[in-house]
C-alpha positions, 0 to 999 in steps of 0.5 A: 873116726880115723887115726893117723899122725898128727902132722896134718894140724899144722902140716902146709900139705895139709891146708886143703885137707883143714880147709874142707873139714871147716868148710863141711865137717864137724870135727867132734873129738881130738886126741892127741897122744904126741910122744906116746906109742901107740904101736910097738912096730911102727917108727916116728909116730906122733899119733891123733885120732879124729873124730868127725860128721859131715855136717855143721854145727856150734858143737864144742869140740872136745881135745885131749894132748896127753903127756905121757911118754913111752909104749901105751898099755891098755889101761892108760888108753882107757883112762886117756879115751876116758877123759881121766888121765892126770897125765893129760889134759883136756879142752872144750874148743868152739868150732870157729876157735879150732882154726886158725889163721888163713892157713887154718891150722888147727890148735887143739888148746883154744881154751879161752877165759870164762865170760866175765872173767879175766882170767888169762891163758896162754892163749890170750897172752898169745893173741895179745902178742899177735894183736901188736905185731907185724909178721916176721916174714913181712920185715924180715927176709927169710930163706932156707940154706944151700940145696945142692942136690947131691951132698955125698954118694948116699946108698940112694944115688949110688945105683945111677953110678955106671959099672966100674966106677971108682967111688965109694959110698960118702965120698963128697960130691959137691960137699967135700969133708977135709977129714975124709982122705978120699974127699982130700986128695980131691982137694989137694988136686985143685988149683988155687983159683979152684980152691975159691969155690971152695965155702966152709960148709955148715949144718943145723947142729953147729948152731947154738942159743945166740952163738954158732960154730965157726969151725968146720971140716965140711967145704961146698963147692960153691958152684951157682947159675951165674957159673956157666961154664968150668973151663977155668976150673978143669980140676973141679969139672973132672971131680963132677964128671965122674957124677954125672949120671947122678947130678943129671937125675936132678929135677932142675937138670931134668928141667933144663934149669940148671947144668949138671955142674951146678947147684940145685938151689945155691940162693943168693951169695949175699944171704950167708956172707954178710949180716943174719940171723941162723936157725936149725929147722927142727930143735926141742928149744927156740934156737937162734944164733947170729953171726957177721962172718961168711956162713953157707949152710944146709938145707937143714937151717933158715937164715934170717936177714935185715928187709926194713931198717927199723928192725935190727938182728939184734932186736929180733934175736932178743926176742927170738930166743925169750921165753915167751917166743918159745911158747909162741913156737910151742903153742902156735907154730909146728910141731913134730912131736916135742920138736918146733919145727921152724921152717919158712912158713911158722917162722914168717908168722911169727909176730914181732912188736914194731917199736924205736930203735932207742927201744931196741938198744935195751934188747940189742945191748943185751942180746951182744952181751950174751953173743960175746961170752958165748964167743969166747965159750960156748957154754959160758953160763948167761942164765941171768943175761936172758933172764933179763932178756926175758924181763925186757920181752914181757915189759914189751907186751905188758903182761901182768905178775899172773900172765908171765907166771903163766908163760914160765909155767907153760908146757 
């Protein structure tokens, strides 16, 4: 028996940790205390602990996922570990059932309807979804932001700074801040075919449900591996010079990959100047905006865009942001706590009904509406256009009266 955090359920680092507990183990209790501290000196805890024997077996495995939030007392673990809590509820998984996928993720709610029965759960209304869909990361292209590898002088890297260096503690590297006097006069230094590497910059917070942010202080030097040389832009490699023993410290520079100049991981130019789909990689909701403008961002957001024709952004967009695909990210993605997180992998998985672009024109039309009042104000109330939205989801996948009061009533 062992406690840790509860990230390697999910977690990708984890897989070959998950793979050899199938393989020889016999996972016998889960508890999962989520939001719940355990221990009052220890920072970003999401506690499990795991109760295993190396050996197989049919056994059922008992899980528990409290609610509770806030410092545990004595007494609310013992109810807990009593398998008591009204705050928190209880499972029976089968062996097979506790992992899932290729990944083998282990889901911890794998409660499924008693035999002869046809009583629904959250879990067959998932699986309904999986059985008519085809995976995200097959007919669509995702790709996580703009890597450069030194955003700013952090306390971190301002160590390799040489002795007598005249920079200060935020000042931009290859994110330059307009607010920022220093960041500024760096600005104003360059000429105007030096200024056209210059891409107002973005982060996961400018993004909101179906509509993000077009204003921003924030520029990135736009510097990719197709740049071999700055002779052109003197001003700009003056800028750089004076980081070099910083931006030299890179792995891709280490590598021989990259000049010191460049960005670590610029992407491709394409995946932010035209058509997408934007999505912070960790929120407490599914969050997805879409926009057709010029949009570089961080590292801290993914970015979706068109790979097969018969699946529009604006189709995808209805769905990503429905009740039903909250739950989807909830119960069969990862997690941090209460926070989905959508990096490349949970969001590749997620599955997606292949169905006539005259179909999609219901969803597409909705999904334009919203995006269009939330343009003019981002806090334009459209409750009732996502509602419809959602009405539009469940009718995709036929789900019954009790199976969507299910999914609306789910945590």
């Amino acid at each position: 028996a062992f406690i840790s955090t509860n990230y390697y359920l999910t977690a990708t680092g984890a897989r070959k940790l998950r793979a050899d507990f199938k393989r020889r183990g016999l996972i016998r209790r889960l508890i999962n205390f989520n939001e719940l501290r355990i221990f009052e000196s220890a920072q970003g805890q999401h506690n499990i602990v795991t109760v295993l024997s190396r050996n197989s077996g049919d056994e059922c495995v008992r899980t528990c996922i409290t609610n509770r939030t806030g410092q545990a007392t004595p007494d609310i673990l013992s109810s807990i570990l009593g398998w008591k809590d009204d705050a928190s509820r209880y499972y029976e998984v089968t062996q097979p059932e506790l992992y899932d996928g290729g990944e083998n993720y282990i889901r911890l709610n794998r409660e499924r309807a008693t035999a002869g029965t046809v009583t629904p759960t959250i879990n067959t209304i998932l699986d309904k979804i999986v059985a008519q869909g085809e995976l995200l990361g097959t007919i669509a292209n995702i790709n996580q932001g703009v890597v450069s590898g030194c955003d700013y002088v952090s306390p971190r890297n301002e160590e390799r700074l040489p002795a007598g260096a005249k920079v200060v503690r935020g000042d931009g590297i290859f994110v330059l801040d307009l607010d920022n006097p220093r960041d500024m006069s760096v600005v104003s230094g360059f000429s105007d075919n030096e200024k056209r590497l210059l891409r107002h910059f973005y982060k996961n917070s400018d993004i909101g449900r179906y509509s993000c942010s077009s204003k921003t202080s924030k520029r990135l030097l736009y510097i990719g591996r197709d740049v071999d040389d700055l002779a052109k832009f003197p001003s700009v490699l003056k800028h750089l010079r004076r980081f070099k023993s910083i931006l030299s410290e890179r792995r891709e520079v280490q590598n021989g990959v990259i000049s010191f100049f460049q960005l670590q991981w610029p992407r491709t130019e394409d995946i932010f100047t035209g058509k997408k789909i934007v999505v912070p990689y960790r929120s407490e909701e599914n969050v997805f905006a879409y926009n057709e403008t010029e949009w570089f961002c961080r590292s801290d957001c993914y970015v979706i865009t068109q790979k097969l024709p018969s699946y529009e952004l604006g189709y995808l967009l209805a769905l990503l942001n429905s009740r039903l695909y909250f739950q989807w990210l909830f119960h069969r993605g990862k997690r941090k706590g209460k926070m989905l997180e959508m990096f490349q992998i949970p969001l590749s998985e997620i599955p997606v009904k292949c169905v006539k672009p005259a179909e999609q024109k219901a969803f597409i039309d909705l999904a334009e509406r919203v995006l269009v009042s939330k343009r003019g104000n981002s806090t334009a109330n459209t409750v009732e256009l996502e509602r419809r939205i959602d009405r539009l989801v469940y009718g995709l996948y036929a789900l019954t009266p009790e199976e969507i009061k299910i999914v609306e009533g789910a945590a």
